[in-house]
C-alpha positions as CSV (number, residue, x, y, z in Angstrom):
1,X,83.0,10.6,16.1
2,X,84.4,10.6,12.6
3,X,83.5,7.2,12.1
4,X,79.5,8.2,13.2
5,X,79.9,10.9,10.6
6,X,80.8,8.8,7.9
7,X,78.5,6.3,8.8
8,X,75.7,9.0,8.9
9,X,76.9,10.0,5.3
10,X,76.7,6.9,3.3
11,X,73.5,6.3,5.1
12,X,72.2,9.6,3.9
13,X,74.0,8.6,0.2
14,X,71.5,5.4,0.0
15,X,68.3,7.7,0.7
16,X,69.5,10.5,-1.7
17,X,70.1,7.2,-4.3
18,X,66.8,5.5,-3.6
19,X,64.2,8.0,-2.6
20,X,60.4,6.8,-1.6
21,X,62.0,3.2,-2.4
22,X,64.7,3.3,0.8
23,X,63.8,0.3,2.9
24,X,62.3,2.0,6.4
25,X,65.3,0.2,7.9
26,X,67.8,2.3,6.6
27,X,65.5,5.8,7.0
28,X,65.9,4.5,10.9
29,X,69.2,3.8,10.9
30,X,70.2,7.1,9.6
31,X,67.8,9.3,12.1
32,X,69.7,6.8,14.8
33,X,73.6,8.0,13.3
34,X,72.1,11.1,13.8
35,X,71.0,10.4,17.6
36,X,74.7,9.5,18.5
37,X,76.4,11.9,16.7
38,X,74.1,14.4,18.9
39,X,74.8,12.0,21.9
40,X,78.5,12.3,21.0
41,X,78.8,15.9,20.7
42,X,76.7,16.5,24.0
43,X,78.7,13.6,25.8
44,X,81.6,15.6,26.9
45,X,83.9,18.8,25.8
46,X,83.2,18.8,22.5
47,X,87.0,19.5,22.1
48,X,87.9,17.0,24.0
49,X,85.6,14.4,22.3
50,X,87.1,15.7,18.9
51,X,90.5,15.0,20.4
52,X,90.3,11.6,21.2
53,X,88.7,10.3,18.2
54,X,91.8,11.9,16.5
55,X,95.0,10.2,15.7
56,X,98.1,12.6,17.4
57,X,99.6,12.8,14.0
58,X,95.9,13.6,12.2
59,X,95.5,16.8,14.0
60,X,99.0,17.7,13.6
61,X,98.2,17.4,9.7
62,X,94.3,19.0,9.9
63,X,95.5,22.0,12.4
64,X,92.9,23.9,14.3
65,X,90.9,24.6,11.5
66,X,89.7,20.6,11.5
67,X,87.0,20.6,14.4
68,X,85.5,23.3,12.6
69,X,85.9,21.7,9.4
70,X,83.8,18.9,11.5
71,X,81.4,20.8,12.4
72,X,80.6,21.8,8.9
73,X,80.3,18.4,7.2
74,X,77.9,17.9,10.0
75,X,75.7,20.8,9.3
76,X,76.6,20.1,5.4
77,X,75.2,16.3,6.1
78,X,72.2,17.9,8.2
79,X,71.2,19.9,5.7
80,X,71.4,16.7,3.0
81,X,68.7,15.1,5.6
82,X,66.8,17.9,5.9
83,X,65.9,17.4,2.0
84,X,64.9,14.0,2.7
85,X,62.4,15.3,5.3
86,X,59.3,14.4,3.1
87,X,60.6,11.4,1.7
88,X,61.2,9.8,5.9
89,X,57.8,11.3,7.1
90,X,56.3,9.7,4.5
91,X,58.0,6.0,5.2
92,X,58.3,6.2,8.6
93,X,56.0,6.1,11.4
94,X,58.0,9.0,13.3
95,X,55.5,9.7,15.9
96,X,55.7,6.0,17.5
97,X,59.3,6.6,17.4
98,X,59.4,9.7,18.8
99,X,57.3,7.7,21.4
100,X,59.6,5.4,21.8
101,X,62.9,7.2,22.2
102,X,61.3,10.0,24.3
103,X,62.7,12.5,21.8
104,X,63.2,16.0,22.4
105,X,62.2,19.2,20.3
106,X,65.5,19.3,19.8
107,X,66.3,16.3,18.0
108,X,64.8,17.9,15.0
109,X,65.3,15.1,12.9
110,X,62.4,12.9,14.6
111,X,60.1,16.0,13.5
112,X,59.5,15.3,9.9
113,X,56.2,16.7,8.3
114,X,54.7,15.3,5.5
115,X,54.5,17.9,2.9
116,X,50.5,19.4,2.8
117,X,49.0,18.6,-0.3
118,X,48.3,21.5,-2.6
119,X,44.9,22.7,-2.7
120,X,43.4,21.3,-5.6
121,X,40.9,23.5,-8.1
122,X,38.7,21.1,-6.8
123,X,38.2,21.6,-3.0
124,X,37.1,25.2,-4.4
125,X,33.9,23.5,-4.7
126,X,33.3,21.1,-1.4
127,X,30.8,23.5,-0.3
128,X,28.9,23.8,-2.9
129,X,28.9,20.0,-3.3
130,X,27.7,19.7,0.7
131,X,25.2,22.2,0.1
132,X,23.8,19.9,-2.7
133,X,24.3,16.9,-0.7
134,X,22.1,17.6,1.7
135,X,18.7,18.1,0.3
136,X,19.1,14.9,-2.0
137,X,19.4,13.4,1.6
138,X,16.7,15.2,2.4
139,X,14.6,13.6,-0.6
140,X,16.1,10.2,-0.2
141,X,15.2,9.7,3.2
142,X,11.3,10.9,2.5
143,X,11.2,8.2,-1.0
144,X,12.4,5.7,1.8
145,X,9.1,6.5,4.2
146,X,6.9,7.0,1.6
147,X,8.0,3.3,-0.4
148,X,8.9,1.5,3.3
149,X,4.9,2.4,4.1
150,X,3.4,0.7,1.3
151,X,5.1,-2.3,2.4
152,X,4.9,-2.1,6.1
153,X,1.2,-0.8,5.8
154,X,0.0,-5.3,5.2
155,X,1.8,-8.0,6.8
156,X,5.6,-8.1,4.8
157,X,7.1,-10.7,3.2
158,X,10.5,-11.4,2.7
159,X,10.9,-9.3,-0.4
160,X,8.9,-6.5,1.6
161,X,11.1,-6.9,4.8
162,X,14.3,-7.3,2.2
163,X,13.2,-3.9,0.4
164,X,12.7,-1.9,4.0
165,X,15.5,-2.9,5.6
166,X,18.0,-2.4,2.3
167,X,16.3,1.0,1.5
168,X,16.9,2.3,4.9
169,X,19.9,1.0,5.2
170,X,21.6,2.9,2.5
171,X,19.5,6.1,3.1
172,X,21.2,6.0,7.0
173,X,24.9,5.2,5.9
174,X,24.3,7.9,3.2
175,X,23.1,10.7,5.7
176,X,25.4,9.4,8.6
177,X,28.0,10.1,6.4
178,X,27.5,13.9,6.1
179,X,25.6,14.2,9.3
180,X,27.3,12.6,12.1
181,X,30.7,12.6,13.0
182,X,30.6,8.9,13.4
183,X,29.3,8.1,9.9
184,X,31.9,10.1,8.6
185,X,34.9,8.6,10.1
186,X,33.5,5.3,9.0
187,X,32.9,6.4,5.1
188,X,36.6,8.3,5.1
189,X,38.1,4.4,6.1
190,X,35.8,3.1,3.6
191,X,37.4,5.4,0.7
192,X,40.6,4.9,2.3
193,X,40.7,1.5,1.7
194,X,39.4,1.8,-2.0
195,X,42.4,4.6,-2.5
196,X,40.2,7.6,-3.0
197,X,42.2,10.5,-2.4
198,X,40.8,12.9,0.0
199,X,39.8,16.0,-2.2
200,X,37.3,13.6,-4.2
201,X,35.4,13.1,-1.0
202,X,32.7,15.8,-0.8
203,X,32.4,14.6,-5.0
204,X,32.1,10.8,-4.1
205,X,29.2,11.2,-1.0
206,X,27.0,13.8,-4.0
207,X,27.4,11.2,-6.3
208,X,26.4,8.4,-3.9
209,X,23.6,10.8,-2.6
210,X,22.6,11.0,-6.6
211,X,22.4,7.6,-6.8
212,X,20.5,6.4,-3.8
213,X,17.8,9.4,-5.5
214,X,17.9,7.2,-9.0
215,X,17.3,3.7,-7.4
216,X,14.6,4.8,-4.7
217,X,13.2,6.9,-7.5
218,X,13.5,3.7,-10.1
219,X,12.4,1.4,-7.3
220,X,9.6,3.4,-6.8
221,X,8.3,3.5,-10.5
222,X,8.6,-0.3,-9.8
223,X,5.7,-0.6,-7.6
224,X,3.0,-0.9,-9.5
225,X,4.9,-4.1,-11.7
226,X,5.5,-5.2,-8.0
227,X,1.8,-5.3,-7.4
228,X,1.1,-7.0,-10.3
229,X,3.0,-10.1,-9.5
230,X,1.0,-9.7,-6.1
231,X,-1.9,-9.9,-8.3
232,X,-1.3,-12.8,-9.8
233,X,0.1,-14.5,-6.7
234,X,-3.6,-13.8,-5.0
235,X,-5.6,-15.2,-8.3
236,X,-3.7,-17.9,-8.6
237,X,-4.5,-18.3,-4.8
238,X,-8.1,-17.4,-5.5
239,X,-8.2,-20.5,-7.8
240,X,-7.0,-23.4,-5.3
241,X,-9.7,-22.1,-3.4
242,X,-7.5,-20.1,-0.9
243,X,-9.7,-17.2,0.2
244,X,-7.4,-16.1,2.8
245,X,-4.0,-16.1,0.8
246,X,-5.4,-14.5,-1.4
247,X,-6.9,-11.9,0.6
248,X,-3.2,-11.5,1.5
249,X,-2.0,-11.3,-1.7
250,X,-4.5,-8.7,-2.9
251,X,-3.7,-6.6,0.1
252,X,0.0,-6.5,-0.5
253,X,-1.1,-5.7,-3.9
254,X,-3.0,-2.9,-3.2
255,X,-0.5,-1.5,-0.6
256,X,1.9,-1.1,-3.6
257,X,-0.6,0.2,-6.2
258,X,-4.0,1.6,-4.6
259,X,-5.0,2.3,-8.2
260,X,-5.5,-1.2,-9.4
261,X,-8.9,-1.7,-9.9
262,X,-8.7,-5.1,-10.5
263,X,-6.9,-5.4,-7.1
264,X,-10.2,-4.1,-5.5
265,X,-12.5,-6.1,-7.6
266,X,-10.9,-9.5,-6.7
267,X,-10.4,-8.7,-2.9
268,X,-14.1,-7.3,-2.8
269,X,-15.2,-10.4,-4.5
270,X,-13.4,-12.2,-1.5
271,X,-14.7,-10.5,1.3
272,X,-18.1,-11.3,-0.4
273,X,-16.7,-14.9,0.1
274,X,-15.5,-14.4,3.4
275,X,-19.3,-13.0,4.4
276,X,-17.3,-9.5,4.9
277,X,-20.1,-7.7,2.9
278,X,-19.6,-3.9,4.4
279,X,-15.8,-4.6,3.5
280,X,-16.9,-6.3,0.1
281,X,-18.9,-3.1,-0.6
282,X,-16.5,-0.8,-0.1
283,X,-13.8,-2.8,-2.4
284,X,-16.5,-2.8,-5.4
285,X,-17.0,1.1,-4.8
286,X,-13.4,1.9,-5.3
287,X,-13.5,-0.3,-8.1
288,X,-16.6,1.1,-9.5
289,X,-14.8,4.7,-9.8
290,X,-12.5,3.2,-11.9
291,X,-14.6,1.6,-14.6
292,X,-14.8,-1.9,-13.9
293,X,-17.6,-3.6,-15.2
294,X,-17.3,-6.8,-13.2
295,X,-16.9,-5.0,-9.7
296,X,-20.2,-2.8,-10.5
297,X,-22.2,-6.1,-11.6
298,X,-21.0,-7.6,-8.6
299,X,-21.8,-4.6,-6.2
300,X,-25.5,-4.3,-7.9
301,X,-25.6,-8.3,-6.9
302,X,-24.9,-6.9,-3.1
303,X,-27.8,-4.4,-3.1
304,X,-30.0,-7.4,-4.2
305,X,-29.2,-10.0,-1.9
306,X,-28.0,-8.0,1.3
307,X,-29.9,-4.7,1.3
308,X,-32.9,-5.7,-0.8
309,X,-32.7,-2.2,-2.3
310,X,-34.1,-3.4,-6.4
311,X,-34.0,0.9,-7.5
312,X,-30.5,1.2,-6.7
313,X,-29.4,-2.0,-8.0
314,X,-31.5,-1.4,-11.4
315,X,-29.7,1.8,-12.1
316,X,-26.4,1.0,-11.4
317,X,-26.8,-2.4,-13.8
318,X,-28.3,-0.4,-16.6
319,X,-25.1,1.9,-16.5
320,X,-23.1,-1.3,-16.4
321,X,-25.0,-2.5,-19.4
322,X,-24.5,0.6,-21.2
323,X,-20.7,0.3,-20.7
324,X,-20.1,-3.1,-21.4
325,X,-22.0,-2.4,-24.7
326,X,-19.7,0.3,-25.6
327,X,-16.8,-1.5,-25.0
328,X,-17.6,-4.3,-26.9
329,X,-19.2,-2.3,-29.8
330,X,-15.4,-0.2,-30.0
331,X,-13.2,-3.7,-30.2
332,X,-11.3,-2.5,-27.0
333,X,-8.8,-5.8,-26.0
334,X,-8.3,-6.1,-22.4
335,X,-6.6,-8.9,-20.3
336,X,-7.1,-9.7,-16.8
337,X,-4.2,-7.5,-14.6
338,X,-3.9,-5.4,-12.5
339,X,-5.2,-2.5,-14.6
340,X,-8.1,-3.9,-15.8
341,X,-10.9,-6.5,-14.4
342,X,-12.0,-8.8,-17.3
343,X,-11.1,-10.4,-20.2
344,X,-13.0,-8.7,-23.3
345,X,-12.6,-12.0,-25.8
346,X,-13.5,-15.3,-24.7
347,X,-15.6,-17.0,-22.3
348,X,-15.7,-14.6,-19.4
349,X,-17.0,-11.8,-21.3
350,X,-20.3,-14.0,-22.3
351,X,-20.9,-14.9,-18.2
352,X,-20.1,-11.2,-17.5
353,X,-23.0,-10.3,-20.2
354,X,-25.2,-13.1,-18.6
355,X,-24.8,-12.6,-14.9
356,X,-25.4,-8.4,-15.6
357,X,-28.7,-10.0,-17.2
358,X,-29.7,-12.4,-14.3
359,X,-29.3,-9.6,-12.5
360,X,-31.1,-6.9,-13.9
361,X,-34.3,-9.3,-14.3
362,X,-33.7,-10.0,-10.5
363,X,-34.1,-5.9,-10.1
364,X,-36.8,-6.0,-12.3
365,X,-38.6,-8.4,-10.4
366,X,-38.3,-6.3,-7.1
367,X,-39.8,-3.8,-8.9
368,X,-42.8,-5.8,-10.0
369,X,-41.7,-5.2,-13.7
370,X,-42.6,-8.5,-14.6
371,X,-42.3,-8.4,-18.6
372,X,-38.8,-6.9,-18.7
373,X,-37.5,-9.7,-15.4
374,X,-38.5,-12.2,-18.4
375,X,-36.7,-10.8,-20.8
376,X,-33.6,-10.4,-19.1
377,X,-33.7,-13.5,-17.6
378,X,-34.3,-15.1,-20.4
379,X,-31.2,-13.2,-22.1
380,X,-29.0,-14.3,-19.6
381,X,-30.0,-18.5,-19.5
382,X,-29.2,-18.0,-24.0
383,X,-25.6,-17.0,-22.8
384,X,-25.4,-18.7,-20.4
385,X,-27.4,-22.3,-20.3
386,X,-26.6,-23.1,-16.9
387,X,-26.7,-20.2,-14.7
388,X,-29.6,-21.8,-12.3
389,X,-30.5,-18.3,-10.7
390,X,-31.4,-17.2,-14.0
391,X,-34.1,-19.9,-14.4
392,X,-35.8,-19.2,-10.9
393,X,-36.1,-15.5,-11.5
394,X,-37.5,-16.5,-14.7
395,X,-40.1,-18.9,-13.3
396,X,-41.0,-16.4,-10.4
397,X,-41.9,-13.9,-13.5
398,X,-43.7,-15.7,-15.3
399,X,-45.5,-17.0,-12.0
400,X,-46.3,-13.4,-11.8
401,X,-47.9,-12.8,-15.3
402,X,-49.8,-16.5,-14.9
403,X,-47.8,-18.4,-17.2
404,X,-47.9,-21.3,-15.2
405,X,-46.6,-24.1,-17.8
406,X,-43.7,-21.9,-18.7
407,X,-43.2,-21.6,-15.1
408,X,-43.1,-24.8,-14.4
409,X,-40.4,-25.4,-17.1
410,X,-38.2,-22.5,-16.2
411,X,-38.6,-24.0,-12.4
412,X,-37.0,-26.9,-13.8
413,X,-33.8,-25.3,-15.1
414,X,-34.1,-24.0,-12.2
415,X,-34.1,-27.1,-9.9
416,X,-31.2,-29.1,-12.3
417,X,-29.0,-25.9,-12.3
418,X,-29.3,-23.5,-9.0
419,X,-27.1,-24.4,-6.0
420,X,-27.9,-24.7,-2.9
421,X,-24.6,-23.6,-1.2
422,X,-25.5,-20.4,-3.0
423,X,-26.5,-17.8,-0.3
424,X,-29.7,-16.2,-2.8
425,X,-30.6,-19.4,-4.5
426,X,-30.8,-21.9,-2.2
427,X,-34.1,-20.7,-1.3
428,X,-35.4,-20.2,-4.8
429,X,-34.4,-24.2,-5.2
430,X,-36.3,-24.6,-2.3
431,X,-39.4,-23.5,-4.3
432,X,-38.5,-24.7,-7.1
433,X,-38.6,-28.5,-5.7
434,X,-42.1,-27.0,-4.0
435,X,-43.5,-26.4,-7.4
436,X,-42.4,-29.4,-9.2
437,X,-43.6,-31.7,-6.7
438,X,-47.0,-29.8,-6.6
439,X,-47.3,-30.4,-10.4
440,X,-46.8,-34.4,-10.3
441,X,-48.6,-34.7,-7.5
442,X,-51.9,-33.4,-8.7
443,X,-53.1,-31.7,-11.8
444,X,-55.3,-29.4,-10.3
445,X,-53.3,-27.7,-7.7
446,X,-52.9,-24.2,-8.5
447,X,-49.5,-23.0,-7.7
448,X,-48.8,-20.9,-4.4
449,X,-48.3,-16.8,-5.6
450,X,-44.7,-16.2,-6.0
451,X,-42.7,-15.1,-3.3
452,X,-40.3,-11.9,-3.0
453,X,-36.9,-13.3,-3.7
């Protein structure tokens, strides 16, 4: 017994010597000493047990006094391990032992708590930072519906599909993590394993909350450049002579940013292509509200070749011309984006002045006002030489007033430039080779009266 005792000593002299660094090894072996020494003492008479562990001549020496002098190194010794309570709870994993051994209540020693953490002037404030928590959740997870419908509104592409499925996934593992048990025992292993300490929790899951609000909110402000490169994609598609990409592109474009009005212009302009005129209409009136001068030139050009209706067209083209004189008159610079629909410097600006012409004469015309048809049309073949349309309307004018000879040369222009593919001037080609042929086959003919275009 003597020999467990001492045992049980040094081991508790190593822990007292090395602290939080004592190998769990010897933490065990000295919970163990203290198993047997308990096992010893409960074993048999304790007297008896002390007895026999003692030489004849020792307890002649020690006297009766000595099992009680035994006794108190023991309590002594327990009391030694008691103050290393903390430091064996902390090392060892006493419940799996306790487990294992099928230890008692009473073998105190196996019962080792690790020491609560003092409450930290910071756990004061968890609730406060749940309370906050909560509505940024709140926010994040209506940013996430409101961005995840622009792009789930057209068909997605991978950087639409990429930005849904990203965005909702940190919105859910963001909200689980306050809301659901579940989420919460996965985020408390995640800051586990980074070695967060636990009072810096409620802190950490605001601060995330914060800045899931930043990047939807950034990501957000980001839509319209989005659109833009949408933009581009779809006149870039618009160019190889892609109608439908580009229909695609424009879409996905205007999903992100209904506002552009270039957007609208360019996807009317393709549902014009695509013989979608109701749709086309409804494109150029959207982009009408919004000031842009091509969209209204090319919705007056629908009222003339779809609905016939000259009144409508004529006011709506003299408003355009107004505008487009204004804007060149103040020296405005525009570029072709999403936020506006034409180039002011340059070569598209001239055909935007000379189609608004051909137009106007063609409304003009409609309207039987034959002297102001000629002078628009013949405005729009001086800016633009080889606009074919321009040259019929003119020669169906001047059929009108009985200027036959300058008919005949405007039919011309009119026959070397129109194209026939072209919806309104195939059949004013059509005339045009009537005319010519009537005029080299005979002198004398007189000219049929001009049709209605």
């Amino acid at each position: 017994m003597t020999t467990a005792l001492a045992a049980y000593d040094e081991g508790l002299r190593l822990v007292e010597n090395q602290g939080d660094n004592t190998p769990v090894e010897t933490l065990v072996d000295v919970l163990l000493l203290r198993d047997r020494l308990q096992t010893l003492i409960h074993s048999a008479d304790l007297e008896s047990a002390y007895s026999l562990t003692i030489s004849p001549e020792a307890q002649s020496q020690m006297g009766a006094s000595s099992l009680s002098q035994f006794l108190s190194h023991l309590n002594q010794s327990d009391r030694r391990l008691k103050a290393q309570g903390h430091t064996i709870a902390r090392q060892v994993p006493l419940e799996e032992w306790r487990s294992l051994l099928r230890s008692s209540e009473d073998a105190w020693w196996w019962f080792f708590q690790v020491p609560p953490i003092p409450p930290s002037r910071w756990d004061r404030y968890d609730w406060l930072w749940s309370a906050l928590t909560v509505p940024f959740l709140t926010v994040n997870f209506a940013l996430v519906v409101e961005i995840s419908s622009h792009f789930v509104s057209n068909q997605p592409d991978t950087l639409g599909s990429i930005a849904v499925a990203g965005q909702g996934a940190m919105a859910l593992l963001s909200a689980s993590a306050t809301l659901t048990s579940t989420g919460r025992q996965v985020v408390e292993k995640i800051l586990k394993s980074v070695g967060l300490p636990k009072r810096y929790w409620h802190e950490t899951q605001l601060i995330v909350a914060l800045l899931l609000f930043v990047l939807l909110l950034g990501f957000k402000g980001y839509l319209p450049q989005l659109a833009q490169s949408y933009f581009q994609q779809g006149f870039a598609h618009e160019q190889n002579n892609q109608p439908l990409q580009a229909r695609l592109s424009y879409s996905r474009a205007l999903a992100l940013d209904p506002n552009a009005m270039a957007s609208h212009y360019r996807l009317g302009a393709i549902w014009e292509q695509l013989s979608n005129f109701e749709e086309a209409e409804r494109q150029y009136e959207i982009a009408k509200t919004g000031g842009c001068l091509p969209a209204m030139n090319n919705l007056s050009h629908l009222y003339l070749s779809q609905y016939q209706d000259y009144n409508r067209a004529a006011a709506l083209l003299v408003t355009t011309k107004q505008l487009l004189e204004t804007t060149l008159a103040s020296g405005t610079s525009l570029d072709l984006n999403a936020d506006s629909c034409w180039q002011l410097d340059g070569e598209e600006t001239k055909q935007l002045q000379a189609a608004i012409f051909k137009n106007l004469a063609w409304a003009r015309l409609g309207q039987e006002r034959y002297s102001q048809a000629v002078g628009y049309a013949e405005q729009a073949t001086e800016l633009s030489p080889q606009t074919g349309a321009a040259y019929c309307i003119l020669a169906l004018a001047q059929e009108a007033q009985g200027q036959l000879d300058s008919a005949l040369t405007a039919w011309g222009g009119c026959l070397d430039f129109g194209r026939e593919g072209q919806f309104d001037e195939d059949q004013w080609v059509a005339i045009a080779e009537e005319r010519i042929q009537a005029a080299w086959g005979t002198t004398t003919e007189t000219p049929n009266p001009p049709p209605n275009p």
